[in-house]
N, C-alpha and C positions, 0 to 999 in steps of 0.2 A: 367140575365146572369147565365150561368151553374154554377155549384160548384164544386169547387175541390174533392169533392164526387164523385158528379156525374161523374164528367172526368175518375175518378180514378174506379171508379165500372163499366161504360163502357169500359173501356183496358182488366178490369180482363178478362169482359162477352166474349173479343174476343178473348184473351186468353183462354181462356176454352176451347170455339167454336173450334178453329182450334187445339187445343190438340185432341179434341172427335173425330178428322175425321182423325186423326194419324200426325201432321205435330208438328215440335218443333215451340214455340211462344217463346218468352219474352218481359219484358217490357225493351226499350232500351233507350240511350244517353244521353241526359241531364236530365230528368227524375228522372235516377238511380244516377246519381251524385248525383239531389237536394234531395231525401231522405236520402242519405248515409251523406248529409252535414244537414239532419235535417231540411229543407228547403220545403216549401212545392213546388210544381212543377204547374208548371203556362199550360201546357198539358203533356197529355201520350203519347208518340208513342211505337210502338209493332215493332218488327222484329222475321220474321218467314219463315221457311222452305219451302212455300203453296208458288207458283208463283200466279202475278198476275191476273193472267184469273182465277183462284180456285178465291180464294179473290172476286174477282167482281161477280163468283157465288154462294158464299156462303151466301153472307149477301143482304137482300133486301136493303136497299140504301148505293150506292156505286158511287164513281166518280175517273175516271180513268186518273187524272188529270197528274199524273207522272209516269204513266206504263211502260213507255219506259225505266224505270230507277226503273222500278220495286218497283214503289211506288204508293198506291192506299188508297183514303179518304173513312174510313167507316164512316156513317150517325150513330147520335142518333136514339133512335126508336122512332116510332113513338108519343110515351106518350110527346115527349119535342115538341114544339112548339116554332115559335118565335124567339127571342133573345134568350129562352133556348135551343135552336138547336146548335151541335157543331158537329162536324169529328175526328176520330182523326186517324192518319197516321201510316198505314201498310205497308211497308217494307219488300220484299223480300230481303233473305240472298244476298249477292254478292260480286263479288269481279270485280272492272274497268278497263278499260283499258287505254289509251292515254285520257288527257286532253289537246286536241290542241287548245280549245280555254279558258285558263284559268279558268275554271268555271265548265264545264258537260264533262264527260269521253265519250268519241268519241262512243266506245260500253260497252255494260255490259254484264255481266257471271251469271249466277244464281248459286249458290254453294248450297249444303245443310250442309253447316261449318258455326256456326256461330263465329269461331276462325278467319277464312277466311273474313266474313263479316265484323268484328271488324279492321280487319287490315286495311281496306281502309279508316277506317275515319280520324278525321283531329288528336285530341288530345287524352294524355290518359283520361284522367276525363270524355271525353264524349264516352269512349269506353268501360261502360259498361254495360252489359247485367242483365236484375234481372227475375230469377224465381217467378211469385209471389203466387205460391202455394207449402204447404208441401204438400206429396204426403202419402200416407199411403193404405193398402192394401183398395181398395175397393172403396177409396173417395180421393179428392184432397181440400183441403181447403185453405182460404186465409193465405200465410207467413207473419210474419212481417215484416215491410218496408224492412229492410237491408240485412236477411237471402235471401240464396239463391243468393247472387250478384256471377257472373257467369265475372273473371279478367283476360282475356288474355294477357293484357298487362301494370300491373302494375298500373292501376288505381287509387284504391285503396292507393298505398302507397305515391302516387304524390299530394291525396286528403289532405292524412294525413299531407302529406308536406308542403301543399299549394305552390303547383309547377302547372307551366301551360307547357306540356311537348308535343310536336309532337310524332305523332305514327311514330314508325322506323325512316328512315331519312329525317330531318325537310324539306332540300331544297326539296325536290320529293313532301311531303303533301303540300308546299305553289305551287309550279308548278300545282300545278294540280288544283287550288284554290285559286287565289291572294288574295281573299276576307278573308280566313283563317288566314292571318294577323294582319287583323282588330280585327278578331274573338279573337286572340291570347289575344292582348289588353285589349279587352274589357272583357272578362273571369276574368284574371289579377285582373284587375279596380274591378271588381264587387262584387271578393272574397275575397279581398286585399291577391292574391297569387302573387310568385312573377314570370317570362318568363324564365323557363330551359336555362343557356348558352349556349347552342349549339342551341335550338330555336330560343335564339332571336339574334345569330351570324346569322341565316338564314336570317330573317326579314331585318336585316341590310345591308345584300349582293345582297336583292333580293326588297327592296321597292322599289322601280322605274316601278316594275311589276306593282304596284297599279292602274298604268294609265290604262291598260287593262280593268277595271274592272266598270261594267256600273254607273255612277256617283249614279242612285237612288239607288241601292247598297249601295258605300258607302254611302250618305248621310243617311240612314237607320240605318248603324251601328252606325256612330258619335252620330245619335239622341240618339241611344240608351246606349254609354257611358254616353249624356248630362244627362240623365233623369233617370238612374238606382241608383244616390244619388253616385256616389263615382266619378265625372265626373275631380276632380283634378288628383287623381292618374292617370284617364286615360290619360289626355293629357299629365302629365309628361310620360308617357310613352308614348306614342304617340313622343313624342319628343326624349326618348331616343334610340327609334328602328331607329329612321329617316324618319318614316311616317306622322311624322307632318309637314315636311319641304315639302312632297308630295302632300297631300291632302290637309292642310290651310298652303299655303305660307303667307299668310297675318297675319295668329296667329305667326307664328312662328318670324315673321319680327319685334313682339313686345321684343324682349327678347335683355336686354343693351338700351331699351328706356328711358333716366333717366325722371325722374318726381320731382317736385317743392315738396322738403323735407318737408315746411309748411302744404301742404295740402295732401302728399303719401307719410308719413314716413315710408311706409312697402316696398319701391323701386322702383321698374320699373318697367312698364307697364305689360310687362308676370306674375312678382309676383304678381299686384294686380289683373291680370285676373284667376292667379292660385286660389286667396284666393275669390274671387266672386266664381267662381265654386263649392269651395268646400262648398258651403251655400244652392246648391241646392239639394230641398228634391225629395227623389225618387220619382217617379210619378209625377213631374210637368209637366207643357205641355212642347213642344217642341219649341212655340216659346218663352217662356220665358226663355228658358235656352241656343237656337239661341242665342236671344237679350241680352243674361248675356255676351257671350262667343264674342259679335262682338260689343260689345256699342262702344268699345275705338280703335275698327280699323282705326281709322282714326288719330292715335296721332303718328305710327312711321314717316308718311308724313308730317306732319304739326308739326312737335319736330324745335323748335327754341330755340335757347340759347337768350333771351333779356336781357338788362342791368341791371333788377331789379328782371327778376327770367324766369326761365322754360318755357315758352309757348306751348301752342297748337292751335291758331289761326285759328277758322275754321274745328277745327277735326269734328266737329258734323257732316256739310257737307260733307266733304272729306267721312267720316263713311261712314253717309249711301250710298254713290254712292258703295263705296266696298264691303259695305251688300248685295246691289241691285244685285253685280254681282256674290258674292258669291251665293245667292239665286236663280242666273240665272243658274249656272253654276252648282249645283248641282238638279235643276229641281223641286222647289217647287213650289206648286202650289200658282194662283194669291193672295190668303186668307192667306196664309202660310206669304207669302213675305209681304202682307200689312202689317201684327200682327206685324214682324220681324223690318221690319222698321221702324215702330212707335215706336219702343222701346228704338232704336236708335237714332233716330230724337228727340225723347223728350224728353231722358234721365235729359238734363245739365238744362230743364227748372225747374225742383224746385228749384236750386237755388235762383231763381226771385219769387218762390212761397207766400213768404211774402209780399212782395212788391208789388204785381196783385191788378190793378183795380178789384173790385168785378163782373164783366163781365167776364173779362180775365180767373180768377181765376175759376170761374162757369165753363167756356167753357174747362178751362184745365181738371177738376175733371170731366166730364161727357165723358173722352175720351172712346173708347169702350176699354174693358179689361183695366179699370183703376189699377186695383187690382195688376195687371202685373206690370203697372207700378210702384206702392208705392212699392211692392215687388221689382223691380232691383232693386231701389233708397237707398232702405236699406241698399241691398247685398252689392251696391258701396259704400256707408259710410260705412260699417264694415271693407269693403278690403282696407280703408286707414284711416281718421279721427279715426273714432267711434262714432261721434258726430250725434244721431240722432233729435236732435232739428225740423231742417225741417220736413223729417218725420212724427216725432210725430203731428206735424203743422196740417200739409198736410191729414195725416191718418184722425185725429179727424174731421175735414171738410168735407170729405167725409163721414164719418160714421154719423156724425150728420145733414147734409143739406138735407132736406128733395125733394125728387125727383120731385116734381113740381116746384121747387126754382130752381133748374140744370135747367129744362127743362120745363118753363113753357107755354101754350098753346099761341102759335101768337097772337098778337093784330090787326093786322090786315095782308094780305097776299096780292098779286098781284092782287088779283081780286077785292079789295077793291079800289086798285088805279087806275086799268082800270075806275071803277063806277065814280071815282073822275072825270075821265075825262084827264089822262096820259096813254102817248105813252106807249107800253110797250118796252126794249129795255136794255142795260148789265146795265143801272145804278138802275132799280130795287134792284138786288141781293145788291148792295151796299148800296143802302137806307133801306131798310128791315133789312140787316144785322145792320146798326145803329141804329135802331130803336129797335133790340133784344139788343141788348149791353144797350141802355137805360133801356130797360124792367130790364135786367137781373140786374142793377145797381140802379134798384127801382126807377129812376130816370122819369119815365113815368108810369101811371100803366091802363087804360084806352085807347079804341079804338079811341076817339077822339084828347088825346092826341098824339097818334102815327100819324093819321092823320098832324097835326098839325107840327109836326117835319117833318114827310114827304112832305110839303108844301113847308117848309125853304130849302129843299134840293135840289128842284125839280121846274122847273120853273111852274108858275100856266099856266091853260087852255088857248089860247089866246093871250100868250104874246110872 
C-alpha cells in the first residue's frame, strides 16, 4: 500500500508542475482540514486554475474519469507498481450551477477564483485551500503543514470551534446534495464537533430529501459513521437531525422498547444499542459493526409484557428477516449479507454455549468469522450485564481447540457408502452429518466404525 509519504510528495510534485507552466495549484478539502486538525489525511487532492484538457496533457498517466465536472485522476509515476499504484484527484477551480438532480450541478463554469471555487462546496472545514510551498526569490520550497492555509470562509475558526458549519446558506448546500446531510453527521461523529444551528435547522427541514439519494450512497456513508470508532455519537445524531427515522426506521423503532431490568439494567433497546456501538473500534469491518447495529432489530416486534417478565419471543427470527431486508434494501452484496446475518442469527446462542454437546459446541466455534462473533457477544454483555463468564468460556475454547479437533478429516464420505453397496439419495447428507457429530463427540474415531453406525441408520443391501 502507498504511504502517506508518498501520497503527500506526489500532490507537492503536481503542485509544483502546474505552478512552472503558470497556473495557481493547492492542496485542497479535507486534506487541509486533517493537517490543520493534526491529523494525518488518508489522500491529497489539488485544486487548480489549468482546465481539464491542460491536466490530461500535462501529466503522462491521467484518467479522465470526472471531466465533465472538471475533475481528472493523475496516476503515480511509473517507479510505484501494484498495490503501490494510487491517483490522486485534480480539480479545476469552478463554480455550479442548478443541481436538479440532487447530487451533480446540471452545468459547471470554470473560474480562475479560487474564492469562487471554495464557495460551492458543501462545509466550512472542507473549504480550505493550503499553499504548500514558501516561495522566496529564485526557489519555492516545501511549507509546513498549516502555513499557507489560504480561508475564504471561516474555516479555520469553525475548526477551532469544533463546529460543522454549511457554506453560505445551509438549505441551497443540502439541495444541491442530499447526501451532504449524511456528510454533516458523520464529520460531527468523527471529530466529536458539534452541527452549526442553522445547519442542522436545515437538515431537519429538509431530511425527507434523503430518499432521492441512491441507497449505495447512503449505505456507504452509515458504513462509514459504523466503522470510523465514534459510531454512537453518530447515530445519536442521526436521530437528532431526523435522518434516522429516514434512512433505518427499524433502528429508530427501538427507542422506549423496555427491556427485563434483570438482564438490561442500562434500558431500552436504543440505549443498549447506543452503548454496543460505542465499543466499536475504528477500522472494524463493516459487517461486524452491520451485525452490532441490527442483532436486536427484531425485539421492538416481538416486545411482550409476560407474567413473570419482559419477553422477546422469537426476536432472533423476526431480526434476521429485517437484517435480510435492510441488507436488500440498501444493496449489499450476497457475502456482505451472509457475514451480516450470521451475526445476527447466532448472536443469543452463546448462551447455550456451556451446555453444547461437544459436537454442537465444535460446530458452533468453527463458524466462519468466529472472531466476529465472540467480538459482538462481548460488546452485548458490556451494553447490559457486564458479566463476561460466557465469553471468557467461549474465547478460551476457541484459542485452545486445536484446528484438526473443529474440523477433523471425514471418516468416511459418500463414496464409501455407494462401495458399501447404498442408494445414493437426501438421507446420505443426514447420515454423514451423524456420523460427523459422532466423530466430532470422540464418540467413533475409525472408518469402520462410521461404517458401522452408518449401517444402524441406513437399511442394508437387499433388504
Amino acid at each position: 500500500m502507498p504511504t502517506a509519504k508518498a501520497k503527500y510528495d506526489a500532490a507537492l510534485q503536481i503542485v509544483a508542475e502546474l505552478r512552472s507552466h503558470g497556473f495557481e495549484a493547492y492542496l485542497a478539502g479535507g486534506c487541509v482540514r486533517d493537517l490543520a486538525l493534526d491529523r494525518e489525511p488518508h489522500d491529497y487532492d489539488v485544486a487548480t486554475s489549468a482546465t481539464p484538457d491542460v491536466v490530461l496533457a500535462m501529466f503522462p498517466r491521467t484518467f479522465a474519469v470526472g471531466a465533465h465536472f472538471g475533475v481528472v485522476l493523475v496516476a503515480s509515476s511509473d517507479e510505484d507498481s501494484g498495490p503501490d499504484r494510487f491517483t490522486t484527484e485534480v480539480a479545476t477551480f469552478r463554480s455550479d450551477g442548478a443541481y436538479s438532480d440532487g447530487r451533480h450541478p446540471d452545468a459547471v463554469r470554470y473560474t480562475l477564483s479560487p474564492e469562487e471555487d471554495v464557495r460551492r462546496r458543501d462545509f466550512t472545514i472542507n473549504g480550505l485551500l493550503l499553499d504548500p510551498f514558501i516561495e522566496t526569490p529564485g526557489h519555492c520550497s516545501p511549507a509546513p503543514p498549516t502555513e499557507g492555509i489560504l480561508d475564504f470562509v471561516g474555516g479555520l475558526a469553525d475548526l477551532e470551534a469544533g463546529v460543522v458549519r454549511a457554506i453560505g446558506r445551509a438549505e441551497t448546500r443540502f439541495e444541491e446534495d442530499h447526501l451532504r446531510m449524511l456528510r454533516a453527521v458523520r464529520f460531527a461523529a468523527r471529530f466529536g464537533f458539534e452541527i452549526e444551528p442553522g445547519t442542522l435547522a436545515a437538515i431537519r427541514a429538509l431530511a425527507s430529501r434523503i430518499h432521492a439519494v441512491s441507497r449505495e450512497r447512503v449505505r456507504d456513508e452509515l458504513t462509514k459513521m459504523l466503522t470510523e470508532g465514534r459510531a454512537r455519537r453518530a447515530f445519536e445524531l442521526l436521530d437528532k437531525t431526523g435522518l434516522l427515522a429516514e434512512v433505518l426506521p427499524e433502528i429508530e423503532r427501538m427507542k422506549g422498547v423496555e427491556q427485563p431490568p434483570e438482564f438490561h439494567p442500562e434500558g431500552d433497546v436504543w440505549t443498549h444499542t447506543l452503548i454496543l456501538l460505542e465499543q466499536l473500534l475504528p477500522g472494524c469491518s463493516p459487517s461486524l459493526a452491520w451485525g452490532a447495529l441490527l442483532h436486536d432489530v427484531g425485539k421492538p416486534a416481538t416486545f411482550r409484557r409476560a407474567p413473570d417478565r419482559i419477553r422477546f419471543d422469537g426476536h432472533v427470527e423476526v431480526g434476521a428477516a429485517i437484517a435480510a431486508e435492510v441488507c436488500r434494501r440498501f444493496r449489499f452484496s450476497n457475502d456482505e449479507t451472509r457475514l451480516v446475518l450470521s451475526l445476527v442469527e447466532q448472536h443469543m446462542r452463546f448462551m447455550d454455549a456451556q451446555r453444547m454437546k461437544t459436537s454442537t459446541l465444535k460446530r458452533f466455534l468453527r463458524q466462519e468469522n468466529f472472531d466476529e462473533h465472540l467480538a459482538l457477544h462481548r460488546m452485548d454483555c458490556m451494553a447490559a450485564h457486564g458479566k463476561l463468564d460466557i465469553y471468557n468460556f467461549v474465547r478460551q475454547q476457541h484459542e485452545t481447540m486445536p484446528e484438526e479437533t473443529m474440523r477433523p478429516a471425514p471418516l468416511i464420505t459418500g463414496r464409501e457408502l455407494i462401495a458399501a453397496g447404498y442408494q445414493p439419495g437426501p438421507r446420505f447428507r443426514e447420515v454423514l452429518a451423524a456420523i460427523e457429530d459422532a466423530q466430532l463427540d470422540g464418540a467413533i474415531t475409525t472408518a469402520e466404525e462410521a461404517l458401522t453406525l452408518a449401517r444402524t441408520q441406513l437399511r442394508e443391501p437387499g433388504h
